[in-house]
Structure formats: C-alpha cells, structure tokens
N, C-alpha and C positions, 0 to 999 in steps of 0.2 A: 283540468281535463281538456283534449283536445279533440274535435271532431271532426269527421270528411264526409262530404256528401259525394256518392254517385248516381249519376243519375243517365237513364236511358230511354231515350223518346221510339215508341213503338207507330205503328198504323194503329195498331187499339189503343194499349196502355200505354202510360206513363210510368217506367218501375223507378223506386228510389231508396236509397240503401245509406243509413248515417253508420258510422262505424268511429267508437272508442279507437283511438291510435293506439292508448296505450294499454288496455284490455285485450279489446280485439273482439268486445259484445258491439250486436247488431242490431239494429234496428229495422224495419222496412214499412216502404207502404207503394200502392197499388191502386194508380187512377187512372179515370179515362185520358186518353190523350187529347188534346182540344187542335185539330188543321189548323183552325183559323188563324191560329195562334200560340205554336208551340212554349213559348214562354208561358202561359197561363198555367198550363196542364204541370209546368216544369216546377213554378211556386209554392203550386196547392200542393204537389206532391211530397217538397222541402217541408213546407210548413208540417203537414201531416205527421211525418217521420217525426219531426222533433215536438210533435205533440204529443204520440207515442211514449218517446225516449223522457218526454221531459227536461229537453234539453232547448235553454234559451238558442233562438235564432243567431245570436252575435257569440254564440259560442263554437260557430261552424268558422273551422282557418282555411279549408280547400273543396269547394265543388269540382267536379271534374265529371264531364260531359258529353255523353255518345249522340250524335244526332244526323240527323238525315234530310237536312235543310237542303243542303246541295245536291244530294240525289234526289230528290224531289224537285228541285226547280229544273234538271234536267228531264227527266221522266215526264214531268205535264207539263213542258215546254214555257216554263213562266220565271226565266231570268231573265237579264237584261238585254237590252238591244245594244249589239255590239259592233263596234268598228273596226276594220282589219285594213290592216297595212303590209303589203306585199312587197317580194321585189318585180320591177316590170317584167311582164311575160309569168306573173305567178300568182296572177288574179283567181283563177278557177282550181285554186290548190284543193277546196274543201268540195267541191263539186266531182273531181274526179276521183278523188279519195286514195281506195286500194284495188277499186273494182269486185269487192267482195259480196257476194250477196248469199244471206244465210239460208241454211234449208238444203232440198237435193237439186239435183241438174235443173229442175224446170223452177226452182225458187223464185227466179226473179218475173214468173209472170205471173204470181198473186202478193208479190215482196212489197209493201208501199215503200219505197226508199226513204229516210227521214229527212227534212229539210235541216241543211246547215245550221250550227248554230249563230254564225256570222252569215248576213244575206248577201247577195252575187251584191247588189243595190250599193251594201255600206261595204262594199270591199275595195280598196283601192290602192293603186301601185306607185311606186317612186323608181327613180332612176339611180341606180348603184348597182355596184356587183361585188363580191368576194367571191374570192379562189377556197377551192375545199381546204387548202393550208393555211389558208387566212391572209393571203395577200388582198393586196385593195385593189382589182383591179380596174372599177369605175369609182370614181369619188360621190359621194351623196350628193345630188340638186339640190340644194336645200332651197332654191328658191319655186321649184317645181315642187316641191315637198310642204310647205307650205300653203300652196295654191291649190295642194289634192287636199291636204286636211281641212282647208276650208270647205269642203263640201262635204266633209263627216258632222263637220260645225250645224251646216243648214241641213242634215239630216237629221241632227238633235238624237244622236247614238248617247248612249249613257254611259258607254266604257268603250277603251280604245283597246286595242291587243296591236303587235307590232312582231312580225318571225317573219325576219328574211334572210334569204338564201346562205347558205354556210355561218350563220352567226354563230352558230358554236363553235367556229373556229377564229371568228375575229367577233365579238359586239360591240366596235366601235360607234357603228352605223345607228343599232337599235338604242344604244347612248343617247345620242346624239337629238335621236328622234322624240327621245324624253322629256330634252331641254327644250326641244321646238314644240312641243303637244303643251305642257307648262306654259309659253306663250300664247302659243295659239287657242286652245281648250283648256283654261283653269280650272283646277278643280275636279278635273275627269280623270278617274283612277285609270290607268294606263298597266297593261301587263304586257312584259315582252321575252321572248320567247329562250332567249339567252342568260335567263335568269329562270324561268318556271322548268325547261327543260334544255339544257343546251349538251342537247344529245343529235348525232345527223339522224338523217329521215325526215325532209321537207315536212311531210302530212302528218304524221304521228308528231312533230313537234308543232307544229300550226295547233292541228286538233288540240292538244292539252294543253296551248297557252290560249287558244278560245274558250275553251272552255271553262279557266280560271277566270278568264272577264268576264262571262255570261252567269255564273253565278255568285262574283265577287259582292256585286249591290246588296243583293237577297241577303248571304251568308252575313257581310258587314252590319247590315240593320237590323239582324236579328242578333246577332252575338251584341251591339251596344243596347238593343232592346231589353236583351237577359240581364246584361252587368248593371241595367239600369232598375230593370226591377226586382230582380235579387238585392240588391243595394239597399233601396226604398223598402225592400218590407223585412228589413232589418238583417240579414247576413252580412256579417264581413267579410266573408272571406274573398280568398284569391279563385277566381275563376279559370278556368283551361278546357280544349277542347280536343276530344278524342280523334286523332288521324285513324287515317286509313291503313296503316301500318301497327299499329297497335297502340303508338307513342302518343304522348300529350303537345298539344301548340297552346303558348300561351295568346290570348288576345288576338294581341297585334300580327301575329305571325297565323292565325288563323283567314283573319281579312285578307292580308296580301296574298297571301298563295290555298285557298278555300280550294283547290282542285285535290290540296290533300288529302280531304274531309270525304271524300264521296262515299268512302266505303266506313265511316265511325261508326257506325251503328253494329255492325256486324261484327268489327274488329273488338270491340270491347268483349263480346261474346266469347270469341274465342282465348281473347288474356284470361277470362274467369273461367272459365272452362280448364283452360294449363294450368293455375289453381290449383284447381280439384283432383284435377290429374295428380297433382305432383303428390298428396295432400294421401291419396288414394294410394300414389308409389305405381302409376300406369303410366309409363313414359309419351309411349305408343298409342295414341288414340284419336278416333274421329268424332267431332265437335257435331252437333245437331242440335240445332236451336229452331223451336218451331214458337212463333207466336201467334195471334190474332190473325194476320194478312198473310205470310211468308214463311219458309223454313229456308235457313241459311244452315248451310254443311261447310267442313273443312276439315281436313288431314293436318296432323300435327305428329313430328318424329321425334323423341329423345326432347321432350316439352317445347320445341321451338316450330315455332308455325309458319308451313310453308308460304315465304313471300310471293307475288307474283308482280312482273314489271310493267304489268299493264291490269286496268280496270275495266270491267265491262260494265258500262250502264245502259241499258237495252240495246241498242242494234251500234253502238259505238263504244272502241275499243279505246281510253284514254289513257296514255305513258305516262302512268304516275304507280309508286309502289304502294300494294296493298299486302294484308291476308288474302293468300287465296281461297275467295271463299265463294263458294257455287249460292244460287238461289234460284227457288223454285217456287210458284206460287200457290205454295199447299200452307194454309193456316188455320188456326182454329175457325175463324169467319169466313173460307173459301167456300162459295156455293155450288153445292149438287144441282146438274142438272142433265137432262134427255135431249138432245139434240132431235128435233124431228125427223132430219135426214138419215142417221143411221140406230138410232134406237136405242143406244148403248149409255147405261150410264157416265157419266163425266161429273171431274170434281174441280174449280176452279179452271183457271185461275182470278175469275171475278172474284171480290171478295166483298162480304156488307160492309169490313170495315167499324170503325168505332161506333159512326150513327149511320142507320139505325142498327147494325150488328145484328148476331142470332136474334129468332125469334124466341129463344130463351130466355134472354135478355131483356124481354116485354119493351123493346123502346122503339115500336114499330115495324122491328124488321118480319118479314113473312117466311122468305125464301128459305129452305133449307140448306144448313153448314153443317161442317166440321160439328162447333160444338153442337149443334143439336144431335146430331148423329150420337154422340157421346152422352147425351142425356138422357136420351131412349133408348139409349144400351145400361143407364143405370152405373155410367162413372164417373160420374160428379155430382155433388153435394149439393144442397139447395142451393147454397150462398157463395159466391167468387168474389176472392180478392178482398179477403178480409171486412163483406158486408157489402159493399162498391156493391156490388149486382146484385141480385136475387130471381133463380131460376124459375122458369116460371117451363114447369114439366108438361102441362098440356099443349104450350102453344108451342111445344118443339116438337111434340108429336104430331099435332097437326101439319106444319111445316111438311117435316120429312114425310106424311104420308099424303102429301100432294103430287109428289113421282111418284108413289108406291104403284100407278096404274100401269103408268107408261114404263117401268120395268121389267112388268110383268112376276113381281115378287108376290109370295103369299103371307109377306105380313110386315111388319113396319119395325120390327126387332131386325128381319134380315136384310131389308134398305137401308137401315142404319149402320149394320154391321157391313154391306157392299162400300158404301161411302166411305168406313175408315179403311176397309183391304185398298180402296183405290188409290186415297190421299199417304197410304203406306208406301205403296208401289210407286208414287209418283217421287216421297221425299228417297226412296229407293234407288232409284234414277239418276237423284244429284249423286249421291253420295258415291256413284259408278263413275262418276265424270272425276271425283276427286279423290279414288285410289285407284280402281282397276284401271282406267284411262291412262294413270300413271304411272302405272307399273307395281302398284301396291295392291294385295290380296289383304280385302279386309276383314280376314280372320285373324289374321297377324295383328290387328288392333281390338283395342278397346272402344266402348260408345258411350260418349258422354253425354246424353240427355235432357238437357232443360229451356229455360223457355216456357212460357204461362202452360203451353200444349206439348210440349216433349214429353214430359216425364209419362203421360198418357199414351203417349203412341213408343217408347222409346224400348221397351222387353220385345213388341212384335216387332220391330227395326234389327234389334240385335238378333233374334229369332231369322229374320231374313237373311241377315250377313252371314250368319255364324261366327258376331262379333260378340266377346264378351272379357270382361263383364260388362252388362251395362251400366253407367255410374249414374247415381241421380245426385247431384250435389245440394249441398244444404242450403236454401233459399233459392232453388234453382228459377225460380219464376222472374226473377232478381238478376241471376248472373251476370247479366249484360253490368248492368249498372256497380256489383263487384269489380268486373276486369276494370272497368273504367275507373277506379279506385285502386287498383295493385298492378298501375304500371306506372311512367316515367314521362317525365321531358324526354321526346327525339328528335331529331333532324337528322337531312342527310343531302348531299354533293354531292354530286357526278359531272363527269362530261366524257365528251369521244375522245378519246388517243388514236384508232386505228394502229394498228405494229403489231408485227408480227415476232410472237415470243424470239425468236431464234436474234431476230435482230436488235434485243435488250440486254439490258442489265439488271440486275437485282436493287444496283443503287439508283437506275433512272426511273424503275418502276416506285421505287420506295420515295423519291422526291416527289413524284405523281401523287403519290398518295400521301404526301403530308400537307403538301398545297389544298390537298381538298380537305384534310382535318382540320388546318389553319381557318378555312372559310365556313366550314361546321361549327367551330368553334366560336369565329365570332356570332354566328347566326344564332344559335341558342345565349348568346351573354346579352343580345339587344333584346331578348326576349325575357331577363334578370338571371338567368341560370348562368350556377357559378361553374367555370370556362376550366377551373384547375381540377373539378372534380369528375371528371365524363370516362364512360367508357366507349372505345372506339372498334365498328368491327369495320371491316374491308371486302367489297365483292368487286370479280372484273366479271362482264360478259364475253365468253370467247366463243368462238366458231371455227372451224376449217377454214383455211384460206379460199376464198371463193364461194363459200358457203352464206343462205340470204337468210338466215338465223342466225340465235345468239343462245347458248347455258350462262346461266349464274351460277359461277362459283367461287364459294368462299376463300380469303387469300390468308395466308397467316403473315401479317406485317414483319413480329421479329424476325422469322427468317429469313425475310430480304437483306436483314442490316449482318447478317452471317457468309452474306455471296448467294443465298440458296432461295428456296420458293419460288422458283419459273417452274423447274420441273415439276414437281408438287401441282401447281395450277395446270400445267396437262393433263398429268395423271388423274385429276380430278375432273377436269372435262372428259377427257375419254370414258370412266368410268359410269359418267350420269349417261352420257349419248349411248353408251353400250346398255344401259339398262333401259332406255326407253324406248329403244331404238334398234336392239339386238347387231349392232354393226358397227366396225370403225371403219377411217378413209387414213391413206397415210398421206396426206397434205398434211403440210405445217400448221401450225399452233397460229389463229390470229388475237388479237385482245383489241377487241371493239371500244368497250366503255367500261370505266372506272365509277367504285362508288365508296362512299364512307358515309357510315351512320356513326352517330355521336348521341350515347343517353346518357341522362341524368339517374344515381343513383334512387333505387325503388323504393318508400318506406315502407322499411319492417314494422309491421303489425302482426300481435299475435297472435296463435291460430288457437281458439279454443277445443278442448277435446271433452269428449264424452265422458258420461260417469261409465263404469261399467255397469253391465246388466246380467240378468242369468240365463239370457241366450232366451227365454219366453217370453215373448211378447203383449201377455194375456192382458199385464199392466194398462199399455197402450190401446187396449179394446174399446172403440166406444158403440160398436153393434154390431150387425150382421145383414146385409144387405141382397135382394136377389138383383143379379146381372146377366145378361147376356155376351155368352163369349164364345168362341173356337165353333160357330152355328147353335146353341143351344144352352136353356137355362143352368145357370149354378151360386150356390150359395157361395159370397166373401163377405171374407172379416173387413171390417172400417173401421183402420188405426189412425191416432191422433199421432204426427210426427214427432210432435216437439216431448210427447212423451215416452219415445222410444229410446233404448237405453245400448253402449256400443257392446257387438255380442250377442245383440237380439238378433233371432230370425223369423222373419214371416213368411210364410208360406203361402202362394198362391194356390185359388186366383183369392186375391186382396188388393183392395183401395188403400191408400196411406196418401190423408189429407192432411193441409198444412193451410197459411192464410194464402202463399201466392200462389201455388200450384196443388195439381192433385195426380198419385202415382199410381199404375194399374200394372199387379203382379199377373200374369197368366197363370192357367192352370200348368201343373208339373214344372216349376222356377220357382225359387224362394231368393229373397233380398236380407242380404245380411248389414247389420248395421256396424257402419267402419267406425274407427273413434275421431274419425276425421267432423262423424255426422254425416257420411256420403252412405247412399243406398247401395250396393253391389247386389245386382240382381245375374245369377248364373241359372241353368237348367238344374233340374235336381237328381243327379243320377240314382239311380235304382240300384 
C-alpha cells in the first residue's frame, strides 16, 4: 500500500489529510498551527494522521503542500533585504509605481503608501540600453557595473533582483549581470526579471522579480527546513509544493521562483473544492472557504477555475498567475467590536488568530469572534477538531456579552446572532467581486462550503445568493489539504510578442507557441517530471490595437497546424469584452503575450461512495439540541456524519457534526446526502 499526505497550513490550523492511493480511504487530523514555525505544526500534524491510520511514517511516497510562507513575509514585511539593479534613469521604478492609490477620490489622504520592497538606498543603476525589439543599443559597462554592485556588497542585501529595460526582448544584459554578481557576490541568490517575468511593463515586471528575491530566503529556509524534518522523523517521501495556480513545484523549483507560491494556500482549496464539485455533477460553482483568520471565495465554470494574471497581496498587484480568488478578513477568530466613533457593530478584520484564539478556546483569548458568537448560538459541540480544543461555553458568553452594552441589544443570543448576519454580509461582498463584478449572476451557480467555519455559515451564504445547492463536501474542514493531494506537477512560459493578428500566420503563431512548450518542457524535467508525458494548454493576452489592457484567452494549438485559429482567438476576445464590457471597438485584433502551461498527469485515486440509506436519518441521531436561529429559539437534531447513509435527508434547523467541521441546516432547508458523501442543502419547497 501506498500513501499521500496533504497538507495545508492555516492562521489557526494545521489540516492534514493521508489518503490510500489505491483504496481511496482517508484519514485526517486537525492541529493548531505553530507561526513560529510552520514546519512544527506541519509534523505533528503527519505524525497524528498516521497514528490514526496506523500507517508507518516511511510508508508515506508524496506529501504535497499548501502554504503561505511567502504571503506572509510579504504581508508583515519580514523577507529579505533586497538589491535592485536598474537600467540608468530607472532607479525610482518602484517609487513611482502605477500612481494608484486604493479607495475613493480622497483615498490617498488617509492611504499609508507601502514602502518598496527593494529600498531607494540598495537600488542601483548600470549603463546599457535595449530597444523594445531587442537591439542593443548601448553595450553593458561592465566595468561601471561592477563598481555599482560593490556597493550592494557593503550594503550587505541578502538577494539581488536585476529588470532592465526591454529585457524581455533581449536578456543578454541581465545574462551577463549573472556572471558578474557570481564574481562579485557569491553565493547571493540573484533573481532577474527576464526569466521570473519577461513580459513588457517596466513596473509590473520589476515588481514581481522583487518580489521573488524578497521572499526567496524566507521560502528557501523553510522548504529545506520541512524536507529536513519530514526526513528525520521518518517519511520518505517526495515533497512538493502547492503554486499559486493550482499546480505542484517540486523543491527546487519552488526556491527559484517562490513568487509562484503567494497564493498556495488558497489554490489548494479551490482544486478540492472542483473535487467535489465534479463528485456532486455541479459544474458551475462558487468555492467559499472560511477558516480561523480569513474567507477566501472564487468562481469556477465547467470545473476549471478562473485564472487571474495578476496577484493581489495587500495594497500590491504582483504579475504572476494565480486562482482568482478574492479574500476577505471574515473567520472564525475575526473580532466583534463597537467602534466608539460610530456605534455600530463591526466584525473583523483583526483576528485572535491561533494564540490566544476564541475565548472558547480557554487559552486566554477575551475578545469576542466569529466562533464564540457560534457557541452562544448553540452550533457547536463542546469539542473541535477531533478533541484539539475543548469549548469552554461560559467564557464565550462572557466575551460576546462584553459589546452586548454598547450595541444596545437585549440579550446576548441576538449579539451573537448580529455578529454572524455581519461576518455573512461581509463574506457576501467577496463573493460579489468574484461573479456579479464579472458578469456572473450567482444563482446560475452552485456554493461549495468548507473550511473548519464554512459549512456553519455556508446554507445562510447560499440563502443570500440564491445560490444552490449548497455543497458541504466530505472532510470539508480538510479540503484545502485534499486539493493539494488531487492535482499535478505545472509550469508555465510566456513572453511579449506584441502583432497584430491581421499581420500573422497560424504557422508563426504555432512556432511561438512550441518554443515556449520546448522551455515548459524542460523546466518541469529539471524538476524529475517526465517531459514525454504533459499535457499542454495555450493562452495569448489580446487587446484592441491601442487599447492599455489585455483578455485571456484560450487558443486551440491543433488548429493552428490546419492554417486556422486567429479568427477563433478574436472571436473569442470580442465575446469576453462584449460580456464584460457590453461593447465592441472595430480596431484590429493585437496579441500582446503568449503563454503555455504544461502538467503532469493527476493520480487517479479512488472515489469511495456511500452505502445506501432509507432516506431517515434517525440512525445518525445522537440528540436534540436547543439553538438560536432566524431571531428566536428552536429545537435541532445533532447528527453524527460519518453515520449518515447516501439518500438520507435531514431536515432543518439541524447541526451535523463530524471531527473537522460542524454543519448548520436552517430552518425550512433540508441536506440531502449525495453518495459522493457531499451534503446538498436546498430550501424545502412546500
């Protein structure tokens, strides 16, 4: 027998998920997460699972791993100090930026602007030039070149980054500067701009090759930290790490280019989530993953999850491909509070976080959350996460009824029940940025709800949309660290072409795009994946000629090697712009940037199904609980999940408890159970 660990590091927990390859039984377990040191939380959590299972540690062949190291050292500002090499006259690349500043017309005069992540100090410029076509038209100084990087030397930067001007059409220069950083700074990981993005757009390529060196240190010392002691306390297996795109890096290819990574945590979610989706037969659905700290949302059509070509990590936009996936800072440990100024309750987005967390949680925290709010409404069980916690019901009440003044509420059932209308209405909000914003009306989808805290807020979510069903998949507390187990080795290429369709070919476009699967190809085989087995897709960015935007859209390769697919790739830009956009232009067709992703085939594991059942659920009964819900007491059933059978229906309002998560039916909704083991919760017509 063979085993895969998943695993996915949270702001609270740590979820971990062993999975039989060739069964397709599971395992899970549920720990605090440890900051100081996410490998710690990542171990105990391995070990746990296979204490569960029964399953020797050196019998694990792949961990595979969602993590949020790099968003994190961006966010509290604790990656490296980094050194930037310009071309002259393009020193204050990252100071002048886009001129964007968030918020309405008067934003920028309570905006803090955020400091660079390369300082004005260690930024310094060399003498060359390129033509935007890639002629040379000053040759590199290298002896001035030299004489600026010795002062990055006695600045004692811990990484170099190197994007200048036009290198994505020549990177002769940033070559070059490779060989001379090697001399001059050994041993100083060096990132340059024509290899992380060698796309045009001066800023937005600066930006996302700094930001590859700012947290290339961080990510490197902790990725050989895990393989070190994953190793040492007995797993063998092969390690990988979850991109931002959904796909796996191995190792080495995680260190070199860590800017992939920003968004892993989130993208595992939504691979498990498609899952269940698919699992469920819901093509159509929005992903809502609410944990401890955060709820991250995202739109998914026909199971394939809207890419987006740019990342947002707080107030900076970095050109790297992710899921597009919104976040919001609504989680279970998001704190209530009354602002003195306007009087009004607020929920987040401070959060307690792991320590000291809810005051439920008894491990100091005071303040009233998310989950306490949840506890003094009566939906959740003493005990979380399979024993990990133990609630502790009066100091949640206490909590929450430390605002009950300043509200002005008459009791501490309806502060609690304000708190989760808020924290609803807030992950409400994302979820508008990532369909109606886009031209999707989310009753056209489905809502997939998990996440230690989704499945509890996720019927009054779908209740708000008028998205249904809503799916609660099986292990959902878990999912993240599922996706991160049911997808692939990816990589992917691009660069600028600028041309204008009318003045191509199908064959000059079709060589464009094999040069770049050539270079996909080898990049995933230095990474040990075998080069003859990959699946290849194909996107260009195009725009109206003249136009300071770019659509992605997808290209169909055979039909290039037929004479055909230009028209096709208009037709398919005009149609997105006309949907988002209500309007075409009759300018020409321009093709900006070319791309090619390249994965490794997924393994099939199999999907276990349910016994049937007789559609009563009485079996799965283990009490009857009073709740607070829709303003006012009512009696629910309290079903054991794992003893619910496919065919049962429960009918709300009911709890349905499991070890990671806990699911709350409303009154008038009942959840039927799919033989997937997914919950589908719809209104109950009359």
């Amino acid at each position: 027998m063979t085993y895969r660990v998943g695993v996915d590091v949270g702001g609270t927990f740590t979820d971990v998920l062993l999975i039989n390859e060739n069964t397709g039984e599971t395992w899970r377990s549920k720990v605090p997460s440890t900051p100081e040191d996410q490998s710690i939380g990542v171990l105990y959590g391995i070990e746990k699972a296979c204490e569960i299972a029964g399953v020797p540690l050196n019998d694990v062949s792949h961990v595979q791993h969602g993590t949020t190291v790099a968003t994190n050292a961006i966010l509290e500002g604790k990656g490296a100090q980094v050194g930037l090499i310009t071309t002259g006259g393009f020193r204050q690349v990252l100071q002048i930026a886009r001129s964007y500043v968030p918020g309405g017309l008067a934003g920028w005069i309570i905006w803090p602007k955020p400091e660079p992540l390369a300082k004005l100090e260690n930024t310094i410029e060399v003498r060359e030039r390129i033509s935007t076509k890639g002629e040379i038209v000053d040759e590199l100084d290298e002896a001035d070149a030299r004489a600026q990087i010795a002062k990055l030397r006695e600045r004692g930067v811990a990484t170099v980054c190197v994007s200048l001007i036009n290198s994505f059409a020549n990177d002769a220069h940033e070559r070059r500067l490779i060989e001379i950083l090697a001399e001059e700074m050994p041993g100083v990981p060096v990132s340059i701009s024509s290899q992380v993005l060698p796309e045009m757009r001066e800023y937005e390529r600066t930006l996302t090759t700094v930001a590859n060196g700012y947290v290339q240190v961080q990510v490197g010392d902790y990725v050989r930290n895990l393989e070190r002691k994953i190793s040492d306390g007995g797993v063998d297996g092969e390690l990988a790490v979850l991109r931002s795109d959904g796909g796996l890096s191995a190792p080495i290819a995680a260190v070199e280019r860590p800017v992939s990574l920003l968004m892993s945590g989130p993208a595992g979610g939504v691979t498990g989530a498609t899952w269940a989706a698919r699992a469920a037969g819901q093509g159509d659905f929005l992903a809502f993953d609410m944990g401890g700290t955060s709820t991250d949302v995202a739109l998914v059509r026909d199971y394939k999850p809207q890419i987006a070509k740019d990342t947002k990590v707080g107030d900076l936009s970095i050109r790297v491909s992710s899921v597009d996936v919104r976040t919001v800072g609504a989680g279970g440990g998001s704190i209530a509070h009354v602002p003195e100024l306007t009087r009004a309750l607020r929920v987040g987005p401070q959060s307690a976080g792991a320590v000291p967390g809810p005051a439920a949680y008894d491990m100091g925290g005071t303040l009233p959350t998310v989950t306490d709010a949840n506890v003094v409404l009566g939906y959740l069980p003493a005990e979380l996460a399979g024993g990990e916690i133990h609630m502790n019901v009066e100091a949640a009440r206490a909590a929450v009824a430390s605002i009950q003044e300043a509200t002005g509420l008459d009791s501490v059932e309806a502060v609690a029940e304000g708190i989760v209308d808020i924290v609803n209405e807030n992950i409400l909000g994302a979820i508008r940025l990532v369909s109606v914003q886009k031209g999707h009306d989310p009753r056209d989808f489905a809502l997939v709800a998990f996440g230690g805290a989704g499945p509890l807020h996720g019927n009054s979510i779908g209740r708000l949309l008028g998205s249904w069903p809503v799916i609660i998949p099986p292990s959902p507390g878990v999912l993240n660290a599922y996706g991160d187990i049911m997808t692939s080795h990816r990589e992917e290429t691009g660069r600028t072409i600028l041309r204008e369709i009318a003045s191509m070919t199908s064959a000059e476009l079709a060589e464009e795009f094999d040069r770049l699967a050539d270079l996909t190809r080898e990049r995933l085989e230095r990474q040990g994946i075998d080069g003859s087995d990959l699946t290849f897709s194909h996107r260009a960015d195009v725009r109206y000629h003249g136009q300071g935007f770019e659509l992605t859209v997808d290209v169909d390769r055979a039909a290039l090697d037929n004479g055909g697919g230009l028209d096709a790739i208009a037709e398919a830009f005009d149609a997105e712009h006309q949907r988002l956009f209500s309007f075409l232009l009759d300018s020409g067709h321009e093709i900006v940037s070319l791309t090619v992703v390249a994965s490794s085939p997924v393994t099939e594991i199999p999907m276990i199904e349910l016994e049937s059942g007789s559609g009563d659920p009485r079996e799965a009964l283990l009490r009857t609980s009073e709740i607070w819900v829709d303003g006012g007491p009512h009696t629910a059933g309290v079903y054991d999940r794992e003893r619910l059978r496919a065919g049962d229906v429960v009918t709300g309002p009911a709890i349905i408890v499991e070890m990671d998560s806990t699911a709350l039916i409303l009154p008038e909704h009942a959840a039927t159970v799919h033989v997937s083991g997914a919950l589908l919760i719809q209104p109950v017509k009359e």
